[in-house]
N, C-alpha and C positions, 0 to 999 in steps of 0.2 A: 785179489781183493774179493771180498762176500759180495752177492749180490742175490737181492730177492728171485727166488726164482718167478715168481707171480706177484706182481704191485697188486699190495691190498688183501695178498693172501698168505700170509704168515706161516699158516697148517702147511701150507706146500713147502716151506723149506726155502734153502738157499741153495746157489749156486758159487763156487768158489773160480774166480777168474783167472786164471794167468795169464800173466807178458811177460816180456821181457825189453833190452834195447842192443840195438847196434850202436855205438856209439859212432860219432863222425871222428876221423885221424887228424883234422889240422887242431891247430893251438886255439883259433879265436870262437866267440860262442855257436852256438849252430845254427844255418841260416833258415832252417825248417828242420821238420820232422814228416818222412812220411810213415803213415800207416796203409802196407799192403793187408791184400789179401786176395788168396789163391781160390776163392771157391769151393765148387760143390752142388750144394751144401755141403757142410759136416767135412772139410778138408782142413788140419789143425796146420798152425804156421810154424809155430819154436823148433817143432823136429825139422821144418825144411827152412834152417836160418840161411843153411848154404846157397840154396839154391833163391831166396830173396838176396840175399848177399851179391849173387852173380846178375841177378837184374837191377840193382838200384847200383851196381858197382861204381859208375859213373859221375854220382852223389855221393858218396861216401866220405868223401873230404870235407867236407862241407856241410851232411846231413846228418840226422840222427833217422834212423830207421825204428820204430815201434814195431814190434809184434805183438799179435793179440792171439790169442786162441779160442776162436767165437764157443761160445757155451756149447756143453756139450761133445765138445772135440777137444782132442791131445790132452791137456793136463787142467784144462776148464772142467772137469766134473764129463770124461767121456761116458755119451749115453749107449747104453743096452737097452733094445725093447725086443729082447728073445727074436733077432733075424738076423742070420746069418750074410755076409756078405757075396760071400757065391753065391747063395740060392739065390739071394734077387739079383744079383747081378742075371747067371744066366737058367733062370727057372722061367718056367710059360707065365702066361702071360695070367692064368687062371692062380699060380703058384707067387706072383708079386702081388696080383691083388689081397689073395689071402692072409699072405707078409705085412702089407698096409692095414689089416684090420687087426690083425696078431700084435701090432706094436700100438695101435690106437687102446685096444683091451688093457694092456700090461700098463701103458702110460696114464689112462683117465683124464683127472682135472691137471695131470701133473703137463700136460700136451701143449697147453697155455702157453707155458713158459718157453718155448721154443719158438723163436718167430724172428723176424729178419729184425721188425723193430725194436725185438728186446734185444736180438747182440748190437743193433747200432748204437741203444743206451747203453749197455757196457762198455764198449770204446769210448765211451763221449767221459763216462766213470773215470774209465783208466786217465783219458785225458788231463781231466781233473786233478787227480787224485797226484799227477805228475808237474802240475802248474805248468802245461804246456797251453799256450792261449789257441794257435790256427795249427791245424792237420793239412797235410796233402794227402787226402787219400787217393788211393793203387787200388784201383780195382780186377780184378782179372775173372773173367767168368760171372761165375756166380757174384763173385766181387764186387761185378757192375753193376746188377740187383740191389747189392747193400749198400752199397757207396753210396748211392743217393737216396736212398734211404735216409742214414744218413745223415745226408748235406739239405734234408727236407727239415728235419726234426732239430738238427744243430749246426744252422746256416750261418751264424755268425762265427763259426769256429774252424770255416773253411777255409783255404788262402786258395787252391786252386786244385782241380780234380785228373786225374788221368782211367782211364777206363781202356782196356783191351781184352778182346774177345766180348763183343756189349751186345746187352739185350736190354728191352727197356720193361717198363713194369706191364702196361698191357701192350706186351707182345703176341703176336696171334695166337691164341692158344691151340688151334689144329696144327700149329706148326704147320703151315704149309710153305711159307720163305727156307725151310730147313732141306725140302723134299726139294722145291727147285735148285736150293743150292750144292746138291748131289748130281745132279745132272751137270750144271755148271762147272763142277770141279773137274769132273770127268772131260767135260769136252775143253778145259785147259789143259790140262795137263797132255792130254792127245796132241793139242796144237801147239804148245811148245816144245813137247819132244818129239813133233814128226814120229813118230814109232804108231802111231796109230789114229784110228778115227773116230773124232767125239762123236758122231752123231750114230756111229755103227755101236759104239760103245754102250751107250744111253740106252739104245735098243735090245743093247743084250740084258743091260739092266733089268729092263723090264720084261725079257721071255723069262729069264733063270727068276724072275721076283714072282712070276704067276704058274710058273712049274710049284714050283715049292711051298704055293699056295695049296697046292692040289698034293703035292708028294714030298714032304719034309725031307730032305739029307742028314743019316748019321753020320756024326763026324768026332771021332776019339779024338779029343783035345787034353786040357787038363781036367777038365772032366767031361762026360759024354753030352753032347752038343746035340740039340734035332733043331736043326736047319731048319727054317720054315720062313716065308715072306718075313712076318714079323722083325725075329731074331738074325737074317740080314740088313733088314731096314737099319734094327740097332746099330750094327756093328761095320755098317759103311758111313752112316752119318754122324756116328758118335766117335766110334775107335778109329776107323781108318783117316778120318779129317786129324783128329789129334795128333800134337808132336811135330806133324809134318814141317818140314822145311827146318828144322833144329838139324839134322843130319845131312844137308843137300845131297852128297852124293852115296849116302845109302839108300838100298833098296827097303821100301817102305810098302805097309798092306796098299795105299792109297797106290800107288805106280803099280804093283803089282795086281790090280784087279781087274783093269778093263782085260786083261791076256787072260786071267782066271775066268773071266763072266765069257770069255768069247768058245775058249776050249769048252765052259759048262752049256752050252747052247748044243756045242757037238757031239756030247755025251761024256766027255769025260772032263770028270769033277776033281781032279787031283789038286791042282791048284785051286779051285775054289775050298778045297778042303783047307790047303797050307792057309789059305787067309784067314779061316775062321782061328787054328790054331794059332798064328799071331795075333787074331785081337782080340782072344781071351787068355794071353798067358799072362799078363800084369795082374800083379791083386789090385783087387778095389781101393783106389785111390781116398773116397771120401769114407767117414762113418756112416754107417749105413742109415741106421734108426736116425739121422739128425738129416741125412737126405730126404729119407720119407716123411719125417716130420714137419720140417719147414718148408717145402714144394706143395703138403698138402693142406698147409695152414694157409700158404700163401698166394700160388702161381693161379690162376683163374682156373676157376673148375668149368667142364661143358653142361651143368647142369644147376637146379637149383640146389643150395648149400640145405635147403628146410625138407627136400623132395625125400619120399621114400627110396628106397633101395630101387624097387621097381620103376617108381617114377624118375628115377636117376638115370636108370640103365636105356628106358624111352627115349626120355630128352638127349640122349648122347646119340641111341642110333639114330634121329631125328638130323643132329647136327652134323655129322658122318656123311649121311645119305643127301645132306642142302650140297657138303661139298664135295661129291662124286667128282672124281679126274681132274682132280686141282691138286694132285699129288705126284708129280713128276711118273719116275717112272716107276712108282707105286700104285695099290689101292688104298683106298682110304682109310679101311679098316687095317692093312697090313701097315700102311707106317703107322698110322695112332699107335697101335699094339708094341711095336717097337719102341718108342717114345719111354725112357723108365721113369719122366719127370712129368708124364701128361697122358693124353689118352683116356682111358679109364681105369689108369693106377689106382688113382684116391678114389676110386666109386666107394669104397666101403670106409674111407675115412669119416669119422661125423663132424667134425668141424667144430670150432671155439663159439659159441653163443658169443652173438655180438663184434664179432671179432671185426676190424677192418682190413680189408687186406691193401697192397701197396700202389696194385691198381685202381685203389677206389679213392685213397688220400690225394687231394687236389691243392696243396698248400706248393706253392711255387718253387721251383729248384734256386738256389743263390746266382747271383749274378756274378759267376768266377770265370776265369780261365780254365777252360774244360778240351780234352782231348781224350779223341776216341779214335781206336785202332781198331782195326781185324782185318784178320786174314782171308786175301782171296780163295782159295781153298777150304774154308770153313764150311763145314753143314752146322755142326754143334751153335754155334752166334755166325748167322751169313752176314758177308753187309749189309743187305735190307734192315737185320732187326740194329746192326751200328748206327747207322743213319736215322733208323727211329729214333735210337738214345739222344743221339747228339742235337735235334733237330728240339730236343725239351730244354735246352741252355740256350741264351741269347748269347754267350760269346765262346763255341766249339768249333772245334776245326774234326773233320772226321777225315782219315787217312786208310785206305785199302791198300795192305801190305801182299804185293805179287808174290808168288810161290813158296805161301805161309800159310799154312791151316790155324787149328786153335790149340797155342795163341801166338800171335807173329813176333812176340818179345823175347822166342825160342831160339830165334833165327842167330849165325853165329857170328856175324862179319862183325856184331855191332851198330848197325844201322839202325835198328828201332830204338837199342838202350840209349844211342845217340840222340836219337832225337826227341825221347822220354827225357835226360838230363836237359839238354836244353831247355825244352819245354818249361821244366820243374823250376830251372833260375831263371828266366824269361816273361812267363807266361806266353810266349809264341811259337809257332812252328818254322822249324828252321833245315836244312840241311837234308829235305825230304828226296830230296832229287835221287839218295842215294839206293834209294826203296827199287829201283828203274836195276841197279845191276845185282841185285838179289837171282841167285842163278836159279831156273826150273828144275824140278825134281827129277830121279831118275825114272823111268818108266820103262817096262818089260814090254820088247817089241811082242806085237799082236800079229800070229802067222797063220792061213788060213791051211 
């Protein structure tokens, strides 16, 4: 379906929606509809029906599944703003900011149009347009973001919410719940596989994270990698937390680091090397230009949105330096830098005059059935920022899935989609108990 791509601005053009449906297999009418979504930003749904298919599977007799494809991504009008998805994936930290201002240039007034609350009114569109009265939305990641979004703007059209992998709108934006929840992952995973020792582990974290502060690691990947505090930060709290627990007994970057971080202490970096090559050989999961577009339209900025460049770049070292050593077993500048959704990404984005973003809207969440998951392993959404989410509905249940990174609806026994179906025909939580024999991941003994 057409959609403006700017309410009130015509000259800007439109933007062309797509969905699609799962249909439900029984005979009688459907007893809901949910609409997921995977995240991101900028991650399209109709090319991954399979893999919504295999997490609502549970529903399916009974449900209709909505796909949407948030503006911007998959067959919605995907966006181009001249940046490559490698390079921001793994370019410095001086080479993403550049990328954020390269795509702010190419975009102009058209930037507008991209923002969490314009794709929540196109689902609410689609909804319409479908004579569907109440949604269950599926939030996953970023999802969780939009979801209530959302469920803010078109409360009456909710029946009940699911969110996994949850952050809330003002979530800390130094990310610091992210940095302690790397240390914590670490010293589970040590304590359930006996193979080694969180707290020895944690420590190596942080010798090899302040080496490489001072001396970068080459590393031939799928393209050439310089190792740096930074560009570890990323890709222990982003890449190695992800997936986890979807394969139990494969070996995984996350199991295999604290053995890599311990040999990198000793001088040899062999394994720290294989880790970086596992957690850059996926391609980039999201659209890029609609990553950097909606995070900098939206996620709080550390600075004012009116302040010059200079006065931007102050205010940030300013709020860096308030929170010195509230960064696990980082520095403060080295995780921020790592961060591809915060830090000083958007320093050079300019921002939407007038714009509100999602932390600043104060209009009440619906009074639904709400659940929230995440994984104890998670850096990428810890519990901390689940429990923030859950804690803005008067009637949420929040659930910490044991040896499941981001997101625990990965996981293969069926225990979460179990207890997401329930939920969905219910509105309660049920059959949790099962979360307890979710087996620990495998981990590479640590040998001195």
């Amino acid at each position: 379906m057409s959609r403006p791509l700017v309410d009130g601005r015509p000259d800007l053009g439109v933007v062309e929606v797509g969905y699609a449906r799962i249909l439900h297999s029984g005979g009688q009418s459907a007893a809901g509809t949910i609409v997921p979504n995977p995240g991101g930003p900028g991650v399209p749904l109709i090319s991954h029906a399979a893999e919504a298919a295999q997490v609502t599977a549970g529903l399916l007799d009974d449900h209709d599944v909505l796909l949407i494809d948030p503006r911007g991504t998959g067959v919605s009008g995907a966006l181009d703003c001249g940046v490559g998805a490698d390079e921001f994936q793994m370019g410095t930290r001086e080479q993403q900011r550049a990328a954020v201002g390269r795509c702010a240039d190419r975009l102009g007034d058209r930037a507008a149009g991209y923002t969490t609350a314009a794709t929540a009114d196109d689902f609410d569109a689609v909804r319409a347009q479908l004579g569907i009265d109440k949604i269950i939305p599926y939030g996953i990641s970023y999802g969780t973001y939009l979801m209530p979004v959302y469920a803010q703007r078109h409360a009456e059209h909710v029946a009940a919410m699911v969110l996994t992998g949850a952050y809330s709108h003002d979530h800390d934006p130094l990310q610091r719940p992210n940095a302690a929840a790397v240390s914590l992952a670490l010293q589970r995973i040590c304590e359930r596989s006996g193979v080694c020792d969180g707290a020895m582990a944690v420590d190596d974290l942080r010798t090899v994270a302040a080496r490489l502060r001072e001396r970068p690691l080459a590393v031939r990947a799928k393209q050439p990698v310089a190792l740096d505090e930074a560009k570890l930060a990323t890709l222990v709290f982003e890449a190695a937390t992800s997936n986890v627990g979807a394969a139990p007994q494969t070996m995984t970057p996350l199991g295999m680091l604290p053995a890599a971080l311990h040999a990198a202490v000793r001088g040899d970096d062999a394994g720290l090397s294989e880790f970086v090559r596992l957690t850059t050989e996926e391609p980039a999961y999201e659209n890029i230009g609609i990553y950097m577009t909606v995070t900098c339209n939206d996620y709080q900025p550390l600075w004012s949105p009116g302040a010059t460049l200079a006065e931007r770049e102050a205010q940030y070292r300013q709020r860096l330096a308030a929170a010195a050593g509230e960064f696990g077993a980082f520095s403060a500048e080295g995780f921020a830098a790592g961060q591809r959704d915060g830090g000083d990404v958007c320093l050079r984005w300019p921002g939407i005059p007038g714009h509100q973003r999602p932390d600043q809207v104060t209009t009440p969440m619906p009074d639904v059935p709400v659940l929230v998951l995440s994984g104890d392993l998670d850096a990428v959404t810890p519990d901390a920022n689940g429990k923030q989410l859950a804690a803005k509905f008067a009637h949420s249940t929040f659930l910490s899935v044991p040896n499941t990174g981001h997101v625990p609806d990965l996981e293969p026994s069926g225990c979460v989609t179990g207890i997401v179906a329930r939920f969905v025909r219910t509105g309660t939580v049920s059959g949790a108990e099962c979360a307890a024999s979710i087996p620990p991941i495998v981990v590479a003994p640590v040998t001195n």
